[in-house]
C-alpha positions in Angstrom: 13.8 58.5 -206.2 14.4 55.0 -206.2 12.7 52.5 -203.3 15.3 49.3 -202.0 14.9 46.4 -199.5 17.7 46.5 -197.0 19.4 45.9 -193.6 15.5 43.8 -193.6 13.7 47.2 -194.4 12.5 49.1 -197.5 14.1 52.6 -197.6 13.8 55.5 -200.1 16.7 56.9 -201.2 15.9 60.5 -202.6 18.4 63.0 -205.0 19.0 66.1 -203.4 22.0 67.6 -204.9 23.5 70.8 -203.9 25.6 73.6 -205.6 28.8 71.8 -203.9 28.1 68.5 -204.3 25.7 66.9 -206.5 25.9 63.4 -205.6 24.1 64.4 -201.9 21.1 62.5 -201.3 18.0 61.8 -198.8 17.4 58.3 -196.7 14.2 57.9 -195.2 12.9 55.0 -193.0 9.2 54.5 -193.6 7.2 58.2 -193.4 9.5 58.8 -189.8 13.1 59.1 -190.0 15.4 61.0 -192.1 18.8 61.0 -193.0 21.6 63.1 -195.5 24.3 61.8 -197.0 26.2 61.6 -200.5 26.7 58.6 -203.0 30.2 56.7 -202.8 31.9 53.7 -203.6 33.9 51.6 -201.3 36.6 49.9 -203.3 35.6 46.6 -201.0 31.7 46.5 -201.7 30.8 48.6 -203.9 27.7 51.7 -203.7 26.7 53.3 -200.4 25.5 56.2 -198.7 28.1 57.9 -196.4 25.9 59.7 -194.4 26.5 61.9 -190.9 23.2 63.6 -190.3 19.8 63.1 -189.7 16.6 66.1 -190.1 13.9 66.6 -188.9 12.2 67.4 -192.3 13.9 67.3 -195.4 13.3 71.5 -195.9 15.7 72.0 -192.4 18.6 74.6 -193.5 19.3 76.3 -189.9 17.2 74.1 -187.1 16.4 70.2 -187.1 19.8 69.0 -188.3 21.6 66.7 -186.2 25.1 65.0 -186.1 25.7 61.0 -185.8 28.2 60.3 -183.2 29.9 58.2 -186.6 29.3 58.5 -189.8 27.6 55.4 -191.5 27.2 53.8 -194.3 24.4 52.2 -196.4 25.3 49.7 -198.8 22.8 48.3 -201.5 23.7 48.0 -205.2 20.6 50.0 -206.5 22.8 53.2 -206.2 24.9 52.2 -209.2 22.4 53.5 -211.5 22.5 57.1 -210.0 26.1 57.0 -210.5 25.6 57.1 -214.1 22.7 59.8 -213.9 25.0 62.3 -212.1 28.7 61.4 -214.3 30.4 59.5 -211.4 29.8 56.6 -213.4 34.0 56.1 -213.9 33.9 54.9 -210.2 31.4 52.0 -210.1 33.3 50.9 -214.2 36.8 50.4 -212.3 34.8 49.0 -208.8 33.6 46.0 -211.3 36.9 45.6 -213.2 38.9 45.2 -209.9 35.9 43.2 -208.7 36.3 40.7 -211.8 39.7 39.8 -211.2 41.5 42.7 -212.6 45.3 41.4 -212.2 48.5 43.4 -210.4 52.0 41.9 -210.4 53.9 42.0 -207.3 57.0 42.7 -209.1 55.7 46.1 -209.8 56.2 47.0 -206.3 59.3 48.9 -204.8 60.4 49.0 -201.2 60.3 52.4 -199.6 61.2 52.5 -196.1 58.6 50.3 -194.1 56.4 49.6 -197.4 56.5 48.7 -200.6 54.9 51.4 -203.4 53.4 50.5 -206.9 52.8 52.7 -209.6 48.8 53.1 -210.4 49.5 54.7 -213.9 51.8 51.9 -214.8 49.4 49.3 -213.5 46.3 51.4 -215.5 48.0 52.3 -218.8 47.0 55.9 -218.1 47.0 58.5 -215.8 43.1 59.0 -216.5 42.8 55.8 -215.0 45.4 55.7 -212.0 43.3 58.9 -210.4 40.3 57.2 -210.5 42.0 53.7 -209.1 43.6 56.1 -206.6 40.3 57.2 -205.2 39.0 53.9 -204.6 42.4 52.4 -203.1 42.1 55.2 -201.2 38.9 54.7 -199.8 39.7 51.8 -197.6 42.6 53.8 -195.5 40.6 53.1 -192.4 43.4 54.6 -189.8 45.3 57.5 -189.8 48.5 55.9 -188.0 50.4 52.9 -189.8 47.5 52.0 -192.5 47.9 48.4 -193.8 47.1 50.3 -197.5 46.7 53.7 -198.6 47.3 56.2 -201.6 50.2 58.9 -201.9 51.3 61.0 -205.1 54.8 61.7 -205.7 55.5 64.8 -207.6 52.2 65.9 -206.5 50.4 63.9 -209.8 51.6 60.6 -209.7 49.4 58.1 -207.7 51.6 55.1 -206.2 49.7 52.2 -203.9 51.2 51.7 -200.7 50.9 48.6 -198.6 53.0 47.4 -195.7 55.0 44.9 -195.2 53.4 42.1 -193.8 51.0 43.0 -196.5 53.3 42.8 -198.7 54.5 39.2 -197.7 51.7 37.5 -198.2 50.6 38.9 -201.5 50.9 36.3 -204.6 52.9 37.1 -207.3 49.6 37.8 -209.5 47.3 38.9 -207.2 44.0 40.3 -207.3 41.6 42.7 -205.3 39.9 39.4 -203.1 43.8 38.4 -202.1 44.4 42.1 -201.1 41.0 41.6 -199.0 41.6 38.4 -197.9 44.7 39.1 -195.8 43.1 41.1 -193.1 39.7 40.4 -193.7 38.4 40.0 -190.2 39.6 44.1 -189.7 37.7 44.8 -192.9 34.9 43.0 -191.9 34.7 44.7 -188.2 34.9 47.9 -189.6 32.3 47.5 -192.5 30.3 46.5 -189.7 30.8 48.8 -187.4 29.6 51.6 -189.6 26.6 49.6 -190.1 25.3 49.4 -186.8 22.6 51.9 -187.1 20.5 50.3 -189.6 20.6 46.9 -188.0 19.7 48.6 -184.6 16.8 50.7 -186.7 15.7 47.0 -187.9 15.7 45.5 -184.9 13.0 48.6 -183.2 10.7 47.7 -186.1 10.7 43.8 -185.8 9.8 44.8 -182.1 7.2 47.3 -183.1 9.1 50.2 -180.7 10.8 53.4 -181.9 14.5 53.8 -183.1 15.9 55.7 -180.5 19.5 57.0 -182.1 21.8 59.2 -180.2 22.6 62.7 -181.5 24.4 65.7 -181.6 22.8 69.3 -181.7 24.3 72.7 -182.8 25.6 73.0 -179.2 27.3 69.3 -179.4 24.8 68.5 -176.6 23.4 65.0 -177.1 20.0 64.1 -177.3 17.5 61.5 -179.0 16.7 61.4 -182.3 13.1 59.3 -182.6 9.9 59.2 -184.0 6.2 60.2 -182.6 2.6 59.2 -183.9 1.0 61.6 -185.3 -2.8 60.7 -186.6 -1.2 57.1 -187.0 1.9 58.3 -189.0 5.5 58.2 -187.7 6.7 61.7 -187.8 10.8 62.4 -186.5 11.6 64.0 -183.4 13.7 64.8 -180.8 14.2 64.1 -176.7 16.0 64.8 -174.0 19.0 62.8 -173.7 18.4 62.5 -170.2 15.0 61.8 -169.7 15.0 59.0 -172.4 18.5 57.5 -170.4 15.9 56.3 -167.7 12.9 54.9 -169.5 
């Protein structure tokens, strides 16, 4: 269990692996809300929580689990140690060498159809190494149609990077992971941002001493509110009708 100030809050960020995946964690928000997720790495900035759902009480299995309308994600570098805990810790090594200016040659990069495709294992020296830079590339495909970057393997094993053309263009013959960023930065920006959102809008409840109120999804998809009551002067999570709280 490890305790970090962000998004102006202090949060505690709890282990709670399962038999399919032990990197899955709990984030709570004072004694009130609760939230699931698993440990990643975004190639862009580094450790975060992807998470989806938020409980009731960290014990829910059937009842008391509910669906974000989009998944978030919680950034703060004091994940990076749990990385190393559960053996993910070949992630967060190649997120700092790409960070510190690791170097690609645009040379390396040949045209197929509208984009241009470099090989990871030649850029890596190994194979080893090209899957886990795959991953990571491949982490920042934010859109399913026409992706300004994203990951494919030919043969099946062979990880290539693909970027478009205008991408392409404005890449420097030696370039680095900031001029890769740096050419659409304002998209990356919006969409770090975006799946942000929730914590600021959490943040913003407290600094106004009112309850988060955070739109949900039930078993049924129905939506309702996810907030908190006081119970003998302790925040405890609950839920509302979506309805009832729409007029308040």
């Amino acid at each position: 269990m490890v305790q970090v100030e962000e998004y102006g809050l202090r949060w505690t960020i709890k282990e709670k692996p399962n038999e399919y995946n032990k990197s899955r964690v709990f984030l709570k928000q004072g004694s009130g809300l609760i939230f699931t997720g698993y440990l990643d790495i975004k190639l862009f900035w580094g450790p975060y929580i992807y998470t989806e759902n938020a409980y009731l009480r960290e014990d829910c299995v059937d009842k008391g689990i509910y669906t974000l309308p989009q998944a978030q994600w919680f950034f703060t570098p004091a994940l990076e140690p749990l990385f190393y805990q559960l053996g993910i810790s070949q992630y967060t090594d190649w997120y700092h060498k790409l960070q510190n200016e690791f170097t690609f040659f645009k040379y390396a990069f040949d045209r197929d159809n509208n984009y241009w495709r470099m090989s990871l294992t030649n850029a890596t020296g190994s194979k080893e190494e090209a899957e886990t830079v795959a991953y990571l590339f491949d982490g920042v495909r934010f859109v399913t149609q026409n992706p300004r970057i994203y990951v494919n393997y030919i043969g099946g094993r062979y990880p290539f990077l693909y970027v478009n053309n205008d991408t392409y263009k404005k890449l420097p013959d030696r370039w680095t992971l900031n001029d890769l960023y740096n050419i659409d930065k304002q998209f990356y920006e919006d969409t770090k941002k975006e799946h942000e959102q929730l914590w600021h809008n959490i943040a913003e409840a407290r600094a106004q001493h009112k309850p988060a109120k955070i739109i949900v999804y039930d078993d049924y998809k129905k939506p309702v509110v996810y907030t908190e009551r006081i119970v003998h002067g302790v925040a405890l999570p609950t839920i509302a009708p979506y309805e009832e709280d729409l007029y308040r």
